[in-house]
C-alpha positions in Angstrom: 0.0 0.0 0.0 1.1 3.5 -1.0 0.8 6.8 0.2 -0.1 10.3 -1.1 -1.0 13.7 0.0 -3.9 15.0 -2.2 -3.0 18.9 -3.1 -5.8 21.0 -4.1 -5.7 24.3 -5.9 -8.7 25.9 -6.7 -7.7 28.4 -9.8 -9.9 30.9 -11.1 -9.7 29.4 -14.2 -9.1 26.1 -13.5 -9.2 23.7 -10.7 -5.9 21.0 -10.1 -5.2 18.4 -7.9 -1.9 16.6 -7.3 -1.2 13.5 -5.6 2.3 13.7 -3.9 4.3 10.8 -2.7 6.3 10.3 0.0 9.5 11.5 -1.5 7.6 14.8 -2.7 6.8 14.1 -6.2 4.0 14.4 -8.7 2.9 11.1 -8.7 -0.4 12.1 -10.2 -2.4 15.3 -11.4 -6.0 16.1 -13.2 -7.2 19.8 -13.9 -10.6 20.6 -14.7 -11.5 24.1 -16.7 -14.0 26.3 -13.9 -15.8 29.3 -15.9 -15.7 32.7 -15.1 -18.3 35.3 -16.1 -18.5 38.8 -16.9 -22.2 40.3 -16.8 -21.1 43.7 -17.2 -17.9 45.7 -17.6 -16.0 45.3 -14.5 -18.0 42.6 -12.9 -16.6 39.0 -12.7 -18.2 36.3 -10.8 -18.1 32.6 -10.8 -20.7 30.0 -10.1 -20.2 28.3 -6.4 -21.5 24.7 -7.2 -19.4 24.5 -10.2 -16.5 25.3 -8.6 -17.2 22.6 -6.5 -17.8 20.3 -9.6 -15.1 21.4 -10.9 -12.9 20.2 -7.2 -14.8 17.0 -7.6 -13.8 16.4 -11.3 -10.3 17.5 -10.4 -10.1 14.8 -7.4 -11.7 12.4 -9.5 -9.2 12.3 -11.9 -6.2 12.9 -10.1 -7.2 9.2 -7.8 -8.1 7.5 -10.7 -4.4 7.9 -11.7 -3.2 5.9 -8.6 -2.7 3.0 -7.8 -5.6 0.4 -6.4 -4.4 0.2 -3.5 -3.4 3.7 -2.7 -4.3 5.7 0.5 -4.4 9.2 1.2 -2.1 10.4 4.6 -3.8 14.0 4.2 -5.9 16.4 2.0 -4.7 20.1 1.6 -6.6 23.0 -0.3 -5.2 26.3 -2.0 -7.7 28.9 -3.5 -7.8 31.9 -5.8 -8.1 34.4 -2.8 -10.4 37.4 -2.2 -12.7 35.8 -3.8 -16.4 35.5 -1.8 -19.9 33.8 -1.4 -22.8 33.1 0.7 -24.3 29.8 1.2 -27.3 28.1 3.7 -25.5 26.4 6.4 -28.4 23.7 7.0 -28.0 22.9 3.1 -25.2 23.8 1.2 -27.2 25.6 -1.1 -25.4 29.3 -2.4 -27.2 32.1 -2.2 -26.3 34.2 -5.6 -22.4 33.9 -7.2 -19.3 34.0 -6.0 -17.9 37.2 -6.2 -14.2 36.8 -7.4 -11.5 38.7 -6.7 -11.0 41.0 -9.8 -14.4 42.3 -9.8 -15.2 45.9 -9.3 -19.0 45.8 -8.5 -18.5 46.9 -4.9 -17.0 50.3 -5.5 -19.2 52.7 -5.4 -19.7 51.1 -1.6 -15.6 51.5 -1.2 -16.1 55.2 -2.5 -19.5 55.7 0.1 -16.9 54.8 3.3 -13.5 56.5 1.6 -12.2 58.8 4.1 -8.7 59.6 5.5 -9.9 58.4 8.7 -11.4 55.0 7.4 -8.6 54.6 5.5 -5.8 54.8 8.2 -7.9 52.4 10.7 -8.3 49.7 7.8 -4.9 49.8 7.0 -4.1 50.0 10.3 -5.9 47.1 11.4 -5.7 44.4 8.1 -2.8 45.8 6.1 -4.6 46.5 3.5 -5.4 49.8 1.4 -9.5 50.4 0.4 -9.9 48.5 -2.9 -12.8 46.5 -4.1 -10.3 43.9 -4.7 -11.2 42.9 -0.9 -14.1 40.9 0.2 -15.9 42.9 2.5 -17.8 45.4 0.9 -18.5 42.2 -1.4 -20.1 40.9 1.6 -22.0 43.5 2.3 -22.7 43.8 -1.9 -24.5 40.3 -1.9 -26.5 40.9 1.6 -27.9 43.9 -0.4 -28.9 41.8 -3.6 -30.0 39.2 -2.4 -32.5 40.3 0.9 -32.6 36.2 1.8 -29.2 36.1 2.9 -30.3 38.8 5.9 -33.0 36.6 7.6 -30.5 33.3 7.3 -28.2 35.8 8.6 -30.0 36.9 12.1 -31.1 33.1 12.2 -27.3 32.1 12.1 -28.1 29.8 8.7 -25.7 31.9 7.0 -22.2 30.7 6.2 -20.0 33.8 4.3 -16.5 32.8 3.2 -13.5 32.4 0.6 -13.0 29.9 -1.5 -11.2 27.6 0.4 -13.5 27.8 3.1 -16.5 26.9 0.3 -14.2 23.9 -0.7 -13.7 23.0 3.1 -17.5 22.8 4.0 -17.9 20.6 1.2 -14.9 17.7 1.9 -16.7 17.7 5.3 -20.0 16.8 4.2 -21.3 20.6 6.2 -19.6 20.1 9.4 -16.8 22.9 9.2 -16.7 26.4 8.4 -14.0 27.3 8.8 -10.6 29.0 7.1 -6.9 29.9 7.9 -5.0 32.9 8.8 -3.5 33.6 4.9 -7.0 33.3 3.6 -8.6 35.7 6.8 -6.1 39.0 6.2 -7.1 39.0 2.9 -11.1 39.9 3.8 -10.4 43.4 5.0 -12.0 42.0 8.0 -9.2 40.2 10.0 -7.5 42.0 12.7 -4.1 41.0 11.7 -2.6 41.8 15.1 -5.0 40.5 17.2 -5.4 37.7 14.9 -9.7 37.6 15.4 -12.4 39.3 13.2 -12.8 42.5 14.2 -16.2 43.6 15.4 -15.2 47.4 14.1 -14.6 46.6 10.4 -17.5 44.1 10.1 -19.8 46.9 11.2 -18.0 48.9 8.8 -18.5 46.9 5.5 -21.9 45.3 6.9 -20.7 41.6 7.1 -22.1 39.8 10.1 -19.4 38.4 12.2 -21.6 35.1 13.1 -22.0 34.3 9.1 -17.8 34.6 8.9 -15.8 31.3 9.2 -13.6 30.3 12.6 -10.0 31.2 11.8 -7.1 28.2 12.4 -3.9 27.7 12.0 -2.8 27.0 8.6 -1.5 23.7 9.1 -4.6 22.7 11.8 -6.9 19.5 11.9 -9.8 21.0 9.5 -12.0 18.3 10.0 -12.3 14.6 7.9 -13.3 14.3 4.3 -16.9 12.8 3.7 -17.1 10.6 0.6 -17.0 12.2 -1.9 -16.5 9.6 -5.5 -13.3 8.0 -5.3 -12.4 10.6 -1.8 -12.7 8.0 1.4 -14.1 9.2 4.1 -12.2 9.9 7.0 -9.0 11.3 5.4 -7.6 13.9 7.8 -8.1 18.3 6.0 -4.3 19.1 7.5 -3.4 22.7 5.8 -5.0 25.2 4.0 -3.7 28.5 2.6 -4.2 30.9 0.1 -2.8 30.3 -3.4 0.2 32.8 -3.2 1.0 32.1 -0.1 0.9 28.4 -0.8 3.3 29.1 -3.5 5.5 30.9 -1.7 5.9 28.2 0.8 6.4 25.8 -1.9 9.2 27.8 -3.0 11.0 26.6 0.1 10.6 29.9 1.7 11.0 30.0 5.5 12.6 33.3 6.6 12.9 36.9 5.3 15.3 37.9 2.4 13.6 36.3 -0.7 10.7 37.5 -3.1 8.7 35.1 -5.3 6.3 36.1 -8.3 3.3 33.7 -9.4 2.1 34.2 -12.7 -1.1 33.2 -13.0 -4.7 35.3 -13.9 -3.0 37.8 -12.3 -0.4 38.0 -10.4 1.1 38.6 -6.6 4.8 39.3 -5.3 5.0 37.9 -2.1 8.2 38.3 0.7 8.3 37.6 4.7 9.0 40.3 6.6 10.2 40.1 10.6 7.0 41.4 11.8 4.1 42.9 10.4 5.9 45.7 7.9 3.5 48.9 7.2 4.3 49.7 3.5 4.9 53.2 2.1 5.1 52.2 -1.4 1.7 51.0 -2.5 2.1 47.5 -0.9 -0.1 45.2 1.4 0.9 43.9 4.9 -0.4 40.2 5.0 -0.4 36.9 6.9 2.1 34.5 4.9 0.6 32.0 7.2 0.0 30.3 10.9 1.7 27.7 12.2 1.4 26.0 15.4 0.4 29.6 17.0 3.5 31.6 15.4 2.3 34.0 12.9 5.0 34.8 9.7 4.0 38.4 8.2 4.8 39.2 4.6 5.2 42.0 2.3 2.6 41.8 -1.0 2.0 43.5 -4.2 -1.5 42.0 -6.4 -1.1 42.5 -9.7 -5.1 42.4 -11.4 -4.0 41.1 -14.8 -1.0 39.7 -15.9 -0.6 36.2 -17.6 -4.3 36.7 -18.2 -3.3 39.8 -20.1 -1.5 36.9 -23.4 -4.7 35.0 -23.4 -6.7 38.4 -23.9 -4.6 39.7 -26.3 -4.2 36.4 -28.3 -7.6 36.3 -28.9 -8.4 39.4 -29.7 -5.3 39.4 -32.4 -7.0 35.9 -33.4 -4.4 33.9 -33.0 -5.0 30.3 -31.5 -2.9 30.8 -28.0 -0.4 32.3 -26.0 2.0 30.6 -28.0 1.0 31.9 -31.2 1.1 35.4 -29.9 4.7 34.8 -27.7 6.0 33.1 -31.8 4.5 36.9 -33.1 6.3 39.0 -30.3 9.6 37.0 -31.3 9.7 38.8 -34.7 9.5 42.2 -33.3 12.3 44.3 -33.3 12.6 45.3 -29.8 13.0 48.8 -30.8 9.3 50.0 -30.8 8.5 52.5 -28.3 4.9 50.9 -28.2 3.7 50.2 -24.1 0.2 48.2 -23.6 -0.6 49.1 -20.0 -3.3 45.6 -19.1 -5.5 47.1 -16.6 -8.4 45.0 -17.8 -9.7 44.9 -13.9 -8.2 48.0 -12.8 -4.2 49.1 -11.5 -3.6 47.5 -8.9 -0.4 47.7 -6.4 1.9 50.0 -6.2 -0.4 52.5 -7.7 -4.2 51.3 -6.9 -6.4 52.6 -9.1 -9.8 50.3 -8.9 -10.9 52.7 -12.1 -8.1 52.5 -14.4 -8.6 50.9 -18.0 -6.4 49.6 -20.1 -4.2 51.7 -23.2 -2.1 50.9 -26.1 0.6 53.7 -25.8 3.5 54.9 -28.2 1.5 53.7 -31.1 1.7 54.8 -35.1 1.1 54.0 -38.6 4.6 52.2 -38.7 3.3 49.6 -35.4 2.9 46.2 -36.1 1.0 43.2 -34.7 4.5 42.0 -34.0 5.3 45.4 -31.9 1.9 44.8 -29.9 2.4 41.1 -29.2 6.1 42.3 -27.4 4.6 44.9 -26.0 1.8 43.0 -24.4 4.5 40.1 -23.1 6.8 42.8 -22.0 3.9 44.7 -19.4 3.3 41.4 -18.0 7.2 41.6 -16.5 7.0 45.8 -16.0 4.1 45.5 -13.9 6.1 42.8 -11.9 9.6 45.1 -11.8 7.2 47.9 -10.2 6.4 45.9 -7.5 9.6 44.2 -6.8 11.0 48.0 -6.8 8.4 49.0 -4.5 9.5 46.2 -2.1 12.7 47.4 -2.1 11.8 50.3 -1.2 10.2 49.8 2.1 12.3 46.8 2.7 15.5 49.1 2.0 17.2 46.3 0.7 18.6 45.5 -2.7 16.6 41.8 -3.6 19.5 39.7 -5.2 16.6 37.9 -7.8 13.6 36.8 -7.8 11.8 33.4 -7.7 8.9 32.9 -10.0 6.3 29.9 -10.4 3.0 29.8 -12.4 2.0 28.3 -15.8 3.3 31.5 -17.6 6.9 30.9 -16.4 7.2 28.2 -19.2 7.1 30.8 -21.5 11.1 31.4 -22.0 10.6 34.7 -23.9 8.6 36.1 -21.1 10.9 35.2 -18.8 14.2 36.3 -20.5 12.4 39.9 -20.6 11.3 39.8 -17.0 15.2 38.9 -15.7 16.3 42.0 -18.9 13.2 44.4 -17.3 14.1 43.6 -14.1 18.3 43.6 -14.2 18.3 40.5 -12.3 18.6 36.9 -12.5 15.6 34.8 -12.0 14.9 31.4 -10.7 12.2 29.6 -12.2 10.6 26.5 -10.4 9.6 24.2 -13.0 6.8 22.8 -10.7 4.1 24.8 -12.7 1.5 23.6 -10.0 3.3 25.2 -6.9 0.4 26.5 -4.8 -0.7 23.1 -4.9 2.4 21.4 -3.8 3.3 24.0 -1.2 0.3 23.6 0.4 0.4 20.0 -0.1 3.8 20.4 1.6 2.6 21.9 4.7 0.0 19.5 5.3 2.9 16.5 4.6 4.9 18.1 7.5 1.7 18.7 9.7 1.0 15.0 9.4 4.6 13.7 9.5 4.1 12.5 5.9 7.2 14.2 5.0 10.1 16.1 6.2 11.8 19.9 4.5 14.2 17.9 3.6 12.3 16.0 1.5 10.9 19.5 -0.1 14.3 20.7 -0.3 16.1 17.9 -1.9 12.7 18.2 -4.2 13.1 21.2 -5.1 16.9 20.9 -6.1 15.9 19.0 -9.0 13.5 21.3 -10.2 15.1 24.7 -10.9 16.7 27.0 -13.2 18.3 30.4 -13.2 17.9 32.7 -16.4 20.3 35.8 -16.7 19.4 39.1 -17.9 21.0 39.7 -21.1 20.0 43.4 -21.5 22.5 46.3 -20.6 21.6 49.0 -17.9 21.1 51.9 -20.8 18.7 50.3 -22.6 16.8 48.5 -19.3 16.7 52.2 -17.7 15.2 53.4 -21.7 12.5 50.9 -21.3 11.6 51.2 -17.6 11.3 55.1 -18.9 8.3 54.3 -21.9 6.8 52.2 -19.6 6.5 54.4 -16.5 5.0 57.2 -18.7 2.4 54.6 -20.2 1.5 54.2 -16.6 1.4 57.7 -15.4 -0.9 58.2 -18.7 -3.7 55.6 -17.5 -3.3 56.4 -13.4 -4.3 60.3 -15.0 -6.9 58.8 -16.8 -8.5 57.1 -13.8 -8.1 60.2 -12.0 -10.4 61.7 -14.1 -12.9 59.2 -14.0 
């Protein structure tokens, strides 16, 4: 008989599951597509029960891959983050979409709160700047659309949460809601400091505290799986996390000093800091994660759109994929002075502007398809230099490179122009799934499954180190296009 930790990583656009073996490889893995919907501009919402089906198709074919005889030590769960829905406690049943993380439907209820004096005790309590982004004025968005949700409310029938909470209420059959520390500072709710909901800010964004989920440790005892298809019953729910912070655990990350990107939909820059680390540069202070108690705080820039960003462009040039268009922006000279600036769900950090849209900058009758395709790879790494610089900044530190991970980091073009963009090397992870194996990590270690040595001597064999190849003049000339492109769409949103 064999053993495996199932990793779960519910994506916004798709959901994977890995089954990892005792020596920390991929010894199986199924994804399953989950759709996303856009009812009007700015809106983006998802459909609860099929990201469950989706999980369940995931998990399905991820245990049909094993062996007969195979058990499962532990089941771990990543999620897309900031990402929110209601849902009857006594039946499972949601109560309108889930509200994902790059919609803007709940600004004009950020705007109705914005003050300087709001502003300062949210930050000062969760890390975190006013953004719709956040879920809490989502919460308060889907109490006001859909009355129902009030009277489960006050009758305590109500269960509000992120994804990963969803997901967990599910393996259990309806016997926990509950999520972790990562996942509970990114609701705008969470007293970081305190480490409890905070009674102040729930009033604040109207989201009743009894609805919310109990916050654990990220590598607690969630609860047992029910059965669910090939999923025994009884297999112990040992971590849970938040997809970035997943990854950045996956990338072996245990003390300050290092930055990872993932490249994903979008995409966040994540780095531990000593203690919680108030940034002055257009960054969020976060929970990295909880273990055993100990709390390990972490600088953060979210990035709305960034691998997404290829896939949008690729289809609207018609070409068949992201490779097509990354073939196209290989032909261009290089020389164009042409910026697209992807704000396709608004800027977000350093500069956080929720009503920003995107622009095609630096543009004329000699600008090709081939100058559009670069200039569409190349904002995917600017938009990731500005936040590694801002991080700098407030660390007041020089970062020696930066580790990436994500489905986009296959992409050796794109990754040869982020290490040339950024002036330093950077080490890719070839473990494209890495929220799912950091996570499945931590639960491997919770259980005694596994050991960091095992992780480390995994991930040894599973990493490279491009060099930038692009001299200072003409990195500084580049950085210089783009920052204007930037300052011409923050101006724009200004005066919106």
């Amino acid at each position: 008989m064999s053993g495996f930790i199932l990793a779960l990583d519910q994506g916004t656009t798709n959901t994977k599951a890995l089954a990892i073996d005792g020596q920390g490889r991929i010894a199986a893995r199924h994804s399953a597509p989950t759709p996303v919907r856009y009812p009007r501009p700015g809106w983006v919402e998802q459909s609860g029960a099929e990201i469950w089906s989706a999980t369940v198709e995931a998990i399905e074919g991820c245990l049909a891959a094993l062996p007969a005889d195979a058990r499962l030590a532990a089941v771990s769960v990543a999620n897309q983050r900031e990402s929110v829905l209601l849902w009857r406690r006594s039946t499972g049943e949601t109560i309108g979409p889930c509200v994902t993380w790059q919609c803007r439907r709940s600004a004009d209820r950020i705007d109705a709160i914005r003050s300087p004096e709001v502003e300062e005790t949210v930050v000062a309590k969760t890390g975190l700047g006013l953004d719709p982004l956040f879920p809490a004025a989502k919460i308060g968005w889907l109490l006001d659309a859909y009355p129902q949700a009030r009277t489960l409310a006050k009758a305590g029938d109500l269960c509000a949460g992120t994804v990963d909470s969803w997901l967990l209420f599910n393996l259990t059959g309806g016997k926990v809601h509950a999520t972790d520390a990562s996942n509970a500072s990114r609701t705008q709710l969470f007293d970081i400091h305190a480490q409890q909901w905070s009674a102040d800010l729930c009033a604040l964004f109207d989201a009743p505290v009894r609805a919310l989920p109990t916050v654990e440790d990220s590598d607690a005892a969630f609860g047992a799986t029910a059965r669910v298809g090939r999923l025994a019953a009884g297999v112990p729910i040992r971590a849970m996390m938040g997809d970035s912070h997943a990854a950045l655990f996956g990338h072996g990350v245990r003390r300050p000093g290092a930055v990872k990107a993932t490249y994903g939909t979008g995409s966040s820059l994540m780095t531990l800091t000593d203690a919680p680390l108030r940034s002055r540069s257009g960054l969020s202070t976060t929970i990295a994660w909880r273990r055993s108690g100990q709390v390990a705080y972490a600088l953060e820039g979210n990035i709305s759109v960034s691998a997404q960003a290829a896939a949008w462009m690729a289809e609207l040039m018609g070409l068949p994929d992201v490779d097509a268009l990354t073939a196209l922006a290989a032909t261009a000279s290089g020389e164009s002075e042409v910026c697209f600036v992807p704000e396709l769900a608004g800027l977000g950090a350093p500069h956080w502007k929720d009503r920003a849209r995107a622009a095609l900058t630096g543009a004329s009758l000699a600008t090709t398809r081939a100058d559009v395709a670069r200039a569409t790879l190349e904002a995917i790494a600017h938009q990731v230099g500005d936040v590694f610089r801002a991080m700098e900044r407030d660390l007041g530190a020089t970062l020696a490179m930066l580790s990436v991970d994500g489905g986009a980091t296959r992409n050796d073009l794109l990754m040869q122009w982020q290490a040339d963009l950024l002036g330093r090397p950077v080490q890719r992870v070839k473990i494209l799934e890495l929220s799912a194996f950091g996570a499945g990590a931590l639960a491997g270690l919770a259980s005694g499954f596994f050991d960091e040595a095992t992780i480390a001597a995994r991930l040894g064999e599973a990493v490279d180190v491009i060099a930038p190849r692009l001299d200072e003049p003409g990195r500084i000339a580049k950085a210089r296009v783009w920052a204007a492109a930037v300052r011409s769409v923050v101006d724009g949103a200004a005066a919106r």
